[in-house]
C-alpha positions as CSV (number, residue, x, y, z in Angstrom):
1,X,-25.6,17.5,10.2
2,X,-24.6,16.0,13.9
3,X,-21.4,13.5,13.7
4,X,-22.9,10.7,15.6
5,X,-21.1,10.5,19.4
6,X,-17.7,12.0,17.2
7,X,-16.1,12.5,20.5
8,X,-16.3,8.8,21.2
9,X,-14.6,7.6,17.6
10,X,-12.3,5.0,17.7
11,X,-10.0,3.8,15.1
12,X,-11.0,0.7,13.4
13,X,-7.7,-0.7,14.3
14,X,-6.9,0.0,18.1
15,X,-3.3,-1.0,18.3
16,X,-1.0,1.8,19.4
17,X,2.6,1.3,17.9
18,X,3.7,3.8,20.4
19,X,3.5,1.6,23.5
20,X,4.6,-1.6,24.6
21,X,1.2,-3.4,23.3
22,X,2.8,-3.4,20.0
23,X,4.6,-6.4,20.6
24,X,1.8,-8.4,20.9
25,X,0.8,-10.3,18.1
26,X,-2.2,-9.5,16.2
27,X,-3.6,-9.9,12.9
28,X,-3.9,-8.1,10.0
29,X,-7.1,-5.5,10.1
30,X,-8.6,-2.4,7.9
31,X,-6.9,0.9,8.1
32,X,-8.5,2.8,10.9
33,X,-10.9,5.4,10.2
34,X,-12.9,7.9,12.1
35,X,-15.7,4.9,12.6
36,X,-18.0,6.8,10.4
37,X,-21.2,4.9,9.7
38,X,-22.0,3.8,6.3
39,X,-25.0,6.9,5.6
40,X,-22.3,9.2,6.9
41,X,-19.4,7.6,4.3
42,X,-21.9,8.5,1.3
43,X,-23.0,11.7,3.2
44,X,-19.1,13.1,2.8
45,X,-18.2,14.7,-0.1
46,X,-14.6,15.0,-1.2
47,X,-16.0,17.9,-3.8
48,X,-17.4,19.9,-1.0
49,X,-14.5,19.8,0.5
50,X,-12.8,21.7,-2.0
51,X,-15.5,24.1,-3.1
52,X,-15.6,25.6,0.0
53,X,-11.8,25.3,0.4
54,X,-11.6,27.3,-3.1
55,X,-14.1,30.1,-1.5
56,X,-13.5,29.9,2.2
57,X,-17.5,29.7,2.8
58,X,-18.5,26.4,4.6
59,X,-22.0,26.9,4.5
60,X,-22.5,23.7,2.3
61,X,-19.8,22.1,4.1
62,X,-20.9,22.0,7.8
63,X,-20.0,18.2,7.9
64,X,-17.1,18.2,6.0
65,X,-15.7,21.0,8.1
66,X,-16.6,19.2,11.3
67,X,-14.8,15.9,10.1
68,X,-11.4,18.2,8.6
69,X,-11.6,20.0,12.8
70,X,-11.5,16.6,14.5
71,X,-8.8,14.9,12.1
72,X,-6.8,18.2,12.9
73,X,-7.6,18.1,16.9
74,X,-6.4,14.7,16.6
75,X,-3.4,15.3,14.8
76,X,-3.1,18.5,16.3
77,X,-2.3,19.9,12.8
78,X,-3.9,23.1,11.1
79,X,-4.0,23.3,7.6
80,X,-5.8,26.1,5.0
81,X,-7.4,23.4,2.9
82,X,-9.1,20.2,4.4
83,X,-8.4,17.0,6.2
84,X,-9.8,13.9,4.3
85,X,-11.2,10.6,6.4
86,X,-9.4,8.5,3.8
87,X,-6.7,6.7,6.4
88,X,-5.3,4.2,3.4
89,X,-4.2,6.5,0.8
90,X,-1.2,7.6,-0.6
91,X,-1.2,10.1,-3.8
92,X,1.8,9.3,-6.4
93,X,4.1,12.5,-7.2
94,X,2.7,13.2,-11.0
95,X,1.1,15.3,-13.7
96,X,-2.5,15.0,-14.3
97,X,-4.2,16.9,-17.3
98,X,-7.1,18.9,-15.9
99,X,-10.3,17.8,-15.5
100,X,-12.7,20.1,-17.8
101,X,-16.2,19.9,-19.3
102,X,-15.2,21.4,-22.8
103,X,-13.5,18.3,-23.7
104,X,-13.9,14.3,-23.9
105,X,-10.8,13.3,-22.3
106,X,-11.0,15.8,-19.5
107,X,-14.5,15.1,-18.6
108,X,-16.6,16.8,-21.8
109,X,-18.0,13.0,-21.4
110,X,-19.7,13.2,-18.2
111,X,-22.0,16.3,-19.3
112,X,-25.2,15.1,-20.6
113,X,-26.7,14.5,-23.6
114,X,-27.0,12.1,-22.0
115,X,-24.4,10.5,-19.6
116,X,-24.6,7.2,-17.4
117,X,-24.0,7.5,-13.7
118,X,-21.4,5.1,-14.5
119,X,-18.2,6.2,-15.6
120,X,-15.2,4.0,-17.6
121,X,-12.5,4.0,-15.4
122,X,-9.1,3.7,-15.7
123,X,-7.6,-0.1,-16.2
124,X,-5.3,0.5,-12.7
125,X,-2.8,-2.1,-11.5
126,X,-4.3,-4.0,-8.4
127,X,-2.8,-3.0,-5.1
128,X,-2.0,-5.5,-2.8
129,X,0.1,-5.3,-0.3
130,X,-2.3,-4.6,2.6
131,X,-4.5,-7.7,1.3
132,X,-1.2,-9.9,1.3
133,X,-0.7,-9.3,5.5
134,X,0.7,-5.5,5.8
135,X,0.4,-4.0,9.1
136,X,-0.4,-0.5,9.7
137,X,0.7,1.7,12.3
138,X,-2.0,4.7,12.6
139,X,-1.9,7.9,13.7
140,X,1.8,8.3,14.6
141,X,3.5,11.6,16.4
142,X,7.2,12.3,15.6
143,X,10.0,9.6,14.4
144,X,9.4,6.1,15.5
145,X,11.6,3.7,16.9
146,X,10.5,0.5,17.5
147,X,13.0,-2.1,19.3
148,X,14.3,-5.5,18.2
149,X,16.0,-8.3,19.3
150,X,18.5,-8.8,17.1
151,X,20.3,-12.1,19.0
152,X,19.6,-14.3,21.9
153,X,21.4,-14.9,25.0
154,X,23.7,-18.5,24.4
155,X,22.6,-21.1,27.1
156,X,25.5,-23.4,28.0
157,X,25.5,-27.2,29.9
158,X,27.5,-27.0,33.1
159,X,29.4,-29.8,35.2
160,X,28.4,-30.2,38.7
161,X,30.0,-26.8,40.4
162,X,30.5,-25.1,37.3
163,X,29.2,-21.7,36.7
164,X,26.8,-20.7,33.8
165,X,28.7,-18.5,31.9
166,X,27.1,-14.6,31.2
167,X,25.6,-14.2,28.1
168,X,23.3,-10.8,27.1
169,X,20.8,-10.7,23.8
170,X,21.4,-8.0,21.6
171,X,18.9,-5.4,20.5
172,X,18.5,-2.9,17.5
173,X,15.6,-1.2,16.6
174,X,13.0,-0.6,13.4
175,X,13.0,2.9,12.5
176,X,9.9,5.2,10.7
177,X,10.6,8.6,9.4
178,X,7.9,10.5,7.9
179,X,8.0,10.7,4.2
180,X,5.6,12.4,2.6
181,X,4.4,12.6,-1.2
182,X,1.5,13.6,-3.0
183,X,0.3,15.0,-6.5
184,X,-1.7,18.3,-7.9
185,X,-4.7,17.7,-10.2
186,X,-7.1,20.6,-11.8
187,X,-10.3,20.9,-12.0
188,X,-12.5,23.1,-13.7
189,X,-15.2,24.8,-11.9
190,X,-17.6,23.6,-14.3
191,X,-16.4,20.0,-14.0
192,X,-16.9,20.6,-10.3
193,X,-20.0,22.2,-10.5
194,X,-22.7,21.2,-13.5
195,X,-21.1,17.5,-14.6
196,X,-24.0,14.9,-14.5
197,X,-21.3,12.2,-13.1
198,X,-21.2,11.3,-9.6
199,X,-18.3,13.5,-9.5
200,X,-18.0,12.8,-5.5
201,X,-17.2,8.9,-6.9
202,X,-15.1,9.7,-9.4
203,X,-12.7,12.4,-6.9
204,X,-12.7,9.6,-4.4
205,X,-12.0,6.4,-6.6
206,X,-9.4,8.9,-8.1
207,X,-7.5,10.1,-4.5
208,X,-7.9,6.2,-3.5
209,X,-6.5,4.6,-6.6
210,X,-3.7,6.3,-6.9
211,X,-2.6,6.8,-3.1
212,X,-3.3,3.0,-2.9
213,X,-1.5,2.5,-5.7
214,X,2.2,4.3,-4.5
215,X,1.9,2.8,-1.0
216,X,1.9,-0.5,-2.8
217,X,4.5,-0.4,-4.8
218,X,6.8,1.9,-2.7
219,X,6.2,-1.3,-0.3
220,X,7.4,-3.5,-3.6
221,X,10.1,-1.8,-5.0
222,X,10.4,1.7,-3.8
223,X,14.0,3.0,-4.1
224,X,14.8,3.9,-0.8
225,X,16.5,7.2,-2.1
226,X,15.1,10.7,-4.0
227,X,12.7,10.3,-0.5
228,X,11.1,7.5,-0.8
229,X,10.8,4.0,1.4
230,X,12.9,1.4,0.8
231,X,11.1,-2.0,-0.7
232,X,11.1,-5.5,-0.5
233,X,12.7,-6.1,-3.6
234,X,15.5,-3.6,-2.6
235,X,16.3,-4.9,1.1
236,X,19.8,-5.6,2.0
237,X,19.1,-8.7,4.3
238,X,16.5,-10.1,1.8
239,X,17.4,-13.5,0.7
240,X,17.8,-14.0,-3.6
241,X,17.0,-17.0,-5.0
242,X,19.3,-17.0,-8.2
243,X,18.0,-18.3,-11.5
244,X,21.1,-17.6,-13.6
245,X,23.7,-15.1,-14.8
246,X,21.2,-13.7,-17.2
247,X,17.9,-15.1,-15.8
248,X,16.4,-18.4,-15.7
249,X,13.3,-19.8,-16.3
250,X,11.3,-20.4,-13.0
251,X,10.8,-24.0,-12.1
252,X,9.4,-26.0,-9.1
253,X,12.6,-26.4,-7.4
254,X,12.9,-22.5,-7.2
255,X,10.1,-21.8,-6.1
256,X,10.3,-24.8,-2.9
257,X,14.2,-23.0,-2.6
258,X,12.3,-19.6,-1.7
259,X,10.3,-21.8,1.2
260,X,13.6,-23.5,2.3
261,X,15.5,-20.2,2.7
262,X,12.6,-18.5,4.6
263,X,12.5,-22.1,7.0
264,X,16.0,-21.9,7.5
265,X,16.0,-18.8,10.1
266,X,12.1,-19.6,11.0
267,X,10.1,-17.3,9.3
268,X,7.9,-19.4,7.7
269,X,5.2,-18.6,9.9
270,X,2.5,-15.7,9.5
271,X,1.1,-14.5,6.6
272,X,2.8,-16.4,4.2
273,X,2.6,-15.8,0.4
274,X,3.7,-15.1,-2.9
275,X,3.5,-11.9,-5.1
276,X,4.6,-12.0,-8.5
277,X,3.5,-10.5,-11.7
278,X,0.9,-11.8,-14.7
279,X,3.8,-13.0,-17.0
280,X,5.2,-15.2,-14.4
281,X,2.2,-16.6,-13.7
282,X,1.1,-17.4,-17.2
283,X,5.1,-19.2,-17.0
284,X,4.4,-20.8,-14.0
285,X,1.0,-21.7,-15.2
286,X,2.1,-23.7,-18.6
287,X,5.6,-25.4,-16.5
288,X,5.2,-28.8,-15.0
289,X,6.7,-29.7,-11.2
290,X,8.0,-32.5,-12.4
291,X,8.6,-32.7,-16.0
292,X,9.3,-36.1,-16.5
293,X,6.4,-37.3,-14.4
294,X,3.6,-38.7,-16.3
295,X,0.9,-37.3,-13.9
296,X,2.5,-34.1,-13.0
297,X,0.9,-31.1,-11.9
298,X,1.4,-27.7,-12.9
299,X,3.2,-25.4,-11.0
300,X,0.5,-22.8,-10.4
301,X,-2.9,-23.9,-9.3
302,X,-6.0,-22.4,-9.3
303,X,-7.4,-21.7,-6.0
304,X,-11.1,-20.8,-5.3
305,X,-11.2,-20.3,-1.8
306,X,-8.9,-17.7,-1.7
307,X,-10.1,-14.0,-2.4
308,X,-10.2,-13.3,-6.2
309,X,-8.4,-10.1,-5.6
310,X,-5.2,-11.7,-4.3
311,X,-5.1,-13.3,-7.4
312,X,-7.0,-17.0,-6.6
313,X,-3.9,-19.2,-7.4
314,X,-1.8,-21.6,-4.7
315,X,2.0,-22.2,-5.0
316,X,3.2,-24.9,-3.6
317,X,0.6,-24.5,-1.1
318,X,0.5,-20.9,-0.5
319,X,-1.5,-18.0,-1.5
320,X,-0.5,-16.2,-4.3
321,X,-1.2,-12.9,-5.7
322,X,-0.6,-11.3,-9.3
323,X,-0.3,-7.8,-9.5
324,X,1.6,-5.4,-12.0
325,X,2.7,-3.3,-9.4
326,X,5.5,-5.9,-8.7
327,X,8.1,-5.5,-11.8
328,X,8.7,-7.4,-14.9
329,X,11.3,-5.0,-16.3
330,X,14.0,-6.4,-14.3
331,X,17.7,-6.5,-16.2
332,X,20.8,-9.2,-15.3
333,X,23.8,-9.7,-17.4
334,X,22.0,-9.8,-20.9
335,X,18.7,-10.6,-19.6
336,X,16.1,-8.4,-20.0
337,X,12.4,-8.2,-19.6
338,X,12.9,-10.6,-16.0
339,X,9.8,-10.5,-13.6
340,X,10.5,-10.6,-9.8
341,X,8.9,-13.7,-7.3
342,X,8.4,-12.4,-4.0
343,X,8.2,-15.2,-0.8
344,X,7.6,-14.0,3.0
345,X,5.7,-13.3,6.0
346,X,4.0,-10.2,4.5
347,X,2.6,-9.6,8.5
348,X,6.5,-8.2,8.7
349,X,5.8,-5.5,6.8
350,X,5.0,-2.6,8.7
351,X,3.2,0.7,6.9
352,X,3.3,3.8,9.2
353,X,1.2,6.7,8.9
354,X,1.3,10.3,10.2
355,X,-2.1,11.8,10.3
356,X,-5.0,11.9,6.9
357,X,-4.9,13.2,3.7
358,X,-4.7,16.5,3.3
359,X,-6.0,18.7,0.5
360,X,-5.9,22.1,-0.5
361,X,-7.3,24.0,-3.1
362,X,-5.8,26.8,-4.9
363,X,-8.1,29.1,-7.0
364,X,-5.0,31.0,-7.9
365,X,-3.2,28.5,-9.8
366,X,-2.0,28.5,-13.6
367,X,-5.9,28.0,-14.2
368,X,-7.0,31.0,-12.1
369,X,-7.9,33.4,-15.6
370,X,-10.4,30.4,-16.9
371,X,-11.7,29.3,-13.4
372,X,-9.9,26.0,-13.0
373,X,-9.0,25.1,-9.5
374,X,-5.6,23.3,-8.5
375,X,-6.0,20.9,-5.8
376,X,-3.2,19.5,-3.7
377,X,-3.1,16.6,-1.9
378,X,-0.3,14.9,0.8
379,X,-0.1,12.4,2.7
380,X,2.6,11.5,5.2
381,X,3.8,7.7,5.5
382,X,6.9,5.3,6.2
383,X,7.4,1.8,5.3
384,X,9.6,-0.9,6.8
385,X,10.5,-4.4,7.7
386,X,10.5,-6.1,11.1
387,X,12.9,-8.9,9.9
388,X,14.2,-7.7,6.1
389,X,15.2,-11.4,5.8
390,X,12.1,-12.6,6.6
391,X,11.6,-12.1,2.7
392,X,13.1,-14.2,0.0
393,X,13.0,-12.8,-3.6
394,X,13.3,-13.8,-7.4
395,X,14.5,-11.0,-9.7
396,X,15.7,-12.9,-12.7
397,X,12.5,-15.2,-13.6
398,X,12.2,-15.5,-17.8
399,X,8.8,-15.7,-18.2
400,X,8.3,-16.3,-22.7
């Protein structure tokens, strides 16, 4: 099948972070893709992809193998597998058990007598970074430096006569380094070849999740070492609200502190928000602004015209999303169990990417006597802060 004018594709997001235009303000859009129309989306199969990657014949893969060319002539990478139009994932580094028909848990259940075209999936955590304000940087060539200006020039009152004295802003600069992670399932070629699932939905809800998934909470609370971005909850410059040497119990006052801080070197403009996890909002739910009051409202308020996938709640005004991707593990002193209250311009947040995912199949793998196929798949990305103090942070909050 003809890509429709594939010469002409444009990324759904047209900002270039490698030219001036970047410092232009813009808000948040989708992750670019190839501009595929919606027939050719369901027309592209991930499972294709890797049959012929396992053979090397493309015959049934004409399409695929046009899209995996122009990803690389964009790039202008090569690989021996396939490039995937799938510009806003990111595969977590784990062990999956491989996907076969001869057993239930490895996908004996999508073989008919008779099986659904639905399939139970797995109960995920929602990602929600990019829905809070995240920017994304596309298609990015080498290190990237972006520059800052980290202090103003002083301006000064003068007597008649006097001379202005010389002052200079200061400038540093935002810095993404390609870090790249990804994960190995197998597949069987049965699984791949006589299942009665959609096994094209399945592969893709799979790759999406779980790239979706580490992106999100890399951008939370990666670790910043063992290569792996640096997170919110980890930044140097962020600012800590304090609850108490061994956690406190969130109240309103905290949560207005968190506002205040953010205010007090103007960043309180943007995307503002709130991330937190489900304990600390069933706390924050059943604990009164003003105790005392006889009227008082609750802290966390229900929300309805705000998407249901952010979490549909208001905190002292703003949006606010739930999500177990942000911690509730937290330790301090002999507090243990603690959730972590995120507060910020989430538009600061900048999410770089080098290039698609990549997959490549290996026939040859530990599977390669019983036919099972190991599939690879990277994907390159960086993660960083405009101002890391535009974010103020909870990481004590007792929430039973």
């Amino acid at each position: 099948m003809e890509i429709n004018a594939m010469n002409s594709f444009q990324p759904l997001n047209r900002f270039n972070a490698q030219r001036p235009q970047y410092f232009r303000e813009f808000e948040p859009s989708p992750l670019p893709t190839l501009g595929l129309s919606g027939k050719q989306q369901q027309e592209y199969s991930i499972r294709k992809a890797i049959l012929a990657s396992v053979t090397g014949n493309w015959s049934d893969a004409g399409f695929e193998r046009e899209i995996s060319n122009e990803i690389a002539a964009r790039s202008n990478k090569s690989t021996g597998g396939a490039f995937v139009p799938i510009s806003d994932l990111l595969i977590p580094l784990e062990n999956r058990a491989t996907y076969a028909t001869g057993t239930s848990a490895t996908g004996g259940a999508t073989v008919q007598t008779s099986v659904s075209t639905d399939y139970i999936s797995f109960l995920r955590n929602k990602a929600l970074i990019m829905l809070m304000g995240a920017r994304m940087l596309s298609d990015l060539n080498g290190n990237l430096n972006i520059p800052r200006q980290s202090g103003i020039a002083a301006t000064y009152w003068v007597g008649e006569g006097g001379a202005v004295s010389q002052s200079e802003s200061t400038f540093d600069d935002v810095r993404l380094r390609p870090k790249t992670v990804g994960n190995i399932s197998r597949y069987t070629r049965s699984f791949l070849l006589q299942t009665s699932l959609d096994v094209e939905g399945f592969i893709r809800q799979d790759l999406a999740s779980g790239i979706a998934l580490e992106i999100d909470r890399a951008a939370i609370n990666g670790s910043g070492s063992s290569n792996q971005p640096l997170g919110i909850l980890n930044y140097p410059s962020a600012q800590v609200v304090s609850l108490g040497t061994n956690g406190g119990a969130p109240n309103y006052d905290s949560i207005i502190q968190m506002e205040t801080l953010a205010s007090t070197i103007n960043a309180d403009v943007g995307a503002l928000g709130f991330l937190t996890t489900p304990n600390a909002r069933g706390k924050l739910k059943r604990t009164l602004k003003n105790p005392t009051a006889a009227n008082s409202d609750w802290i966390w308020e229900n929300a309805s015209n705000y998407d249901d996938q952010i979490g549909n709640g208001l905190l002292n005004g703003y949006r606010a999303g739930v999500s177990n991707q942000v911690p509730s593990n937290l330790t301090k002193g002999t507090g243990t169990n603690l959730s972590a209250i995120i507060f910020g311009n989430f538009n600061e947040l900048l999410i770089g990417s080098w290039g698609e995912l990549e997959i490549l199949a290996n026939p040859y793998g530990d599977g390669y006597d019983s036919g099972d196929v190991k599939v690879r798949a990277l994907q390159t990305v960086d993660i960083q802060a405009r101002h890391e103090n535009s974010f103020c942070v909870i990481k004590d909050a007792i929430t039973n």
